[in-house]
C-alpha positions in Angstrom: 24.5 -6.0 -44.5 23.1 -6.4 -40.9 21.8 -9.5 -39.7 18.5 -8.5 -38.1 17.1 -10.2 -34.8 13.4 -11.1 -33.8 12.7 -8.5 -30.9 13.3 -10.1 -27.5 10.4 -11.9 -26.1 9.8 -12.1 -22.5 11.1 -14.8 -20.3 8.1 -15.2 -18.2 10.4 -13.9 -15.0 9.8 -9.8 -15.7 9.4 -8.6 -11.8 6.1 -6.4 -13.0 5.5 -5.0 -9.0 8.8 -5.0 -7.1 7.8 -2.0 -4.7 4.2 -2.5 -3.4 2.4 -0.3 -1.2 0.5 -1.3 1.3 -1.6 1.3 3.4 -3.2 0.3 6.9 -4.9 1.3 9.4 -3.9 -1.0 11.9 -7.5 -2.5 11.8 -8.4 -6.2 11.3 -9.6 -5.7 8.1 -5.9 -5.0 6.8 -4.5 -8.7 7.7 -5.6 -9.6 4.5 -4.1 -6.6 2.5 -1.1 -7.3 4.2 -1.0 -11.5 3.3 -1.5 -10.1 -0.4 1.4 -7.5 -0.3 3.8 -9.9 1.1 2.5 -12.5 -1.5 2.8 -10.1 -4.3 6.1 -8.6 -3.2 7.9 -12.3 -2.4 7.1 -13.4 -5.7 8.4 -10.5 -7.7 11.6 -10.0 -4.8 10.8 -6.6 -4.1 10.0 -4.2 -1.2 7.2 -4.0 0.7 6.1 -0.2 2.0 3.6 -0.3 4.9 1.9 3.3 4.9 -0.2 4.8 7.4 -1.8 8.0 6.8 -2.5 10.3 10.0 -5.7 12.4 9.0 -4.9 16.3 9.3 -8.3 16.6 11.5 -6.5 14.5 14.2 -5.4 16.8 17.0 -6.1 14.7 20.0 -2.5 14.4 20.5 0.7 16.1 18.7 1.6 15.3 15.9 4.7 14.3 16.6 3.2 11.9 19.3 1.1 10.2 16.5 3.5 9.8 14.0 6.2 8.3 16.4 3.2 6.0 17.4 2.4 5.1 13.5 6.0 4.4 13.1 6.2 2.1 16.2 3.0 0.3 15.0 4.0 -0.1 11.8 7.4 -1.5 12.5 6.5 -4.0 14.9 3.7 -5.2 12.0 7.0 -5.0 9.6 9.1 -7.2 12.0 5.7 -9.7 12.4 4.9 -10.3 8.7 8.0 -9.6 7.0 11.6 -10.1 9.2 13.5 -12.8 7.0 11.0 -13.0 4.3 11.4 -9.9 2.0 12.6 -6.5 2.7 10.0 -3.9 3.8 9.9 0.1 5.1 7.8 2.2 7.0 6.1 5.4 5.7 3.6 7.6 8.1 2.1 11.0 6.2 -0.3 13.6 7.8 -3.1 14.5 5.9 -6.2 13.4 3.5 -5.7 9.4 3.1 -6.8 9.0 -0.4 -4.5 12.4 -1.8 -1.2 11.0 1.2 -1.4 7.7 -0.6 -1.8 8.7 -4.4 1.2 11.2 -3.7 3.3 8.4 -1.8 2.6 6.0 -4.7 4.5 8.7 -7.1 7.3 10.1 -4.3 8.4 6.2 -3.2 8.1 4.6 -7.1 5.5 2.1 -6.1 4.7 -0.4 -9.1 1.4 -1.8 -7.2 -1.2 -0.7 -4.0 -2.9 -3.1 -2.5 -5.1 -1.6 0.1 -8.8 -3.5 2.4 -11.8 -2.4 1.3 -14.1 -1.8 4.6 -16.9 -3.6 2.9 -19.4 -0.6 3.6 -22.4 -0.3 1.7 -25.6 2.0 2.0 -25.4 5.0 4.1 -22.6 4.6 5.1 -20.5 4.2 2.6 -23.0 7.2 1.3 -21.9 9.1 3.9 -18.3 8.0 4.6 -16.9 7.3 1.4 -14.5 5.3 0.9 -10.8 5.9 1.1 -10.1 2.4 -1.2 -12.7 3.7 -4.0 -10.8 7.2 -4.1 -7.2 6.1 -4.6 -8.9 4.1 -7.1 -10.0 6.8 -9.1 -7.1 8.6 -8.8 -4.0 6.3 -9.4 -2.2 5.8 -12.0 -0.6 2.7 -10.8 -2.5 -0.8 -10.8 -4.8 -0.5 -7.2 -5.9 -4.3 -5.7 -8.7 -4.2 -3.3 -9.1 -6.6 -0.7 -12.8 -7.5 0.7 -12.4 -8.3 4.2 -14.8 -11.1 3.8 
């Protein structure tokens, strides 16, 4: 006869969110998003992915100009916030924000987002949307907003 054993319980130290995205756009109002990532990623030891997403409509300059831009940008941000503390990589896309980041989330194996909010409200956020609220809705990993306020 087998001896049976009482199912494992967890130790308290599972690493729930060792990949964690964190999309910018290299605005103030991502400082926060980024101190959350870091905190996030630190305590579970994992990897930190900064994103930015180039919108399709921007044809100012080539494309290959603004990605080699984004990826300059977002390294130096890397080196500032992360260098010795916890590993991180750089991911630039081209196209909508909302669908680039949903589809990064699934193509890199990202465990947790965590993206600023804009804090718009009224017509504008009427008329603009919101990039945050959309990735939201569409997810299917755990998405934490940050209110730059």
């Amino acid at each position: 006869m087998k001896k049976q054993t009482a199912p494992s319980q967890s130790s308290g130290t599972e690493q729930l969110f060792r990949n964690v995205l964190c999309p910018i756009d290299f605005s103030r109002i991502s400082i926060p998003a980024i101190e959350l990532a870091l905190r996030l990623a630190v305590q579970n030891k994992g990897t930190i992915f900064l994103l930015c997403v180039i919108p399709a409509g921007d044809a100012d300059s080539p494309k290959a100009d603004l990605e080699h831009a984004a990826t300059n940008q977002l390294r130096a941000i890397g080196l500032k916030w992360f260098e010795g503390v916890i590993a991180f990589e750089t991911v630039v896309r081209t196209g909508e924000p909302a669908a680039a980041i949903v589809e990064a989330e699934t193509q890199l194996n990202i465990h947790a987002t965590v993206m600023a909010t804009h804090g718009r409200s009224g017509v504008d956020y009427a008329l603009l949307g919101s990039v945050t609220e959309q990735v939201v809705r569409r997810s299917t990993r755990p998405v934490i907003t940050v209110n730059p306020q």
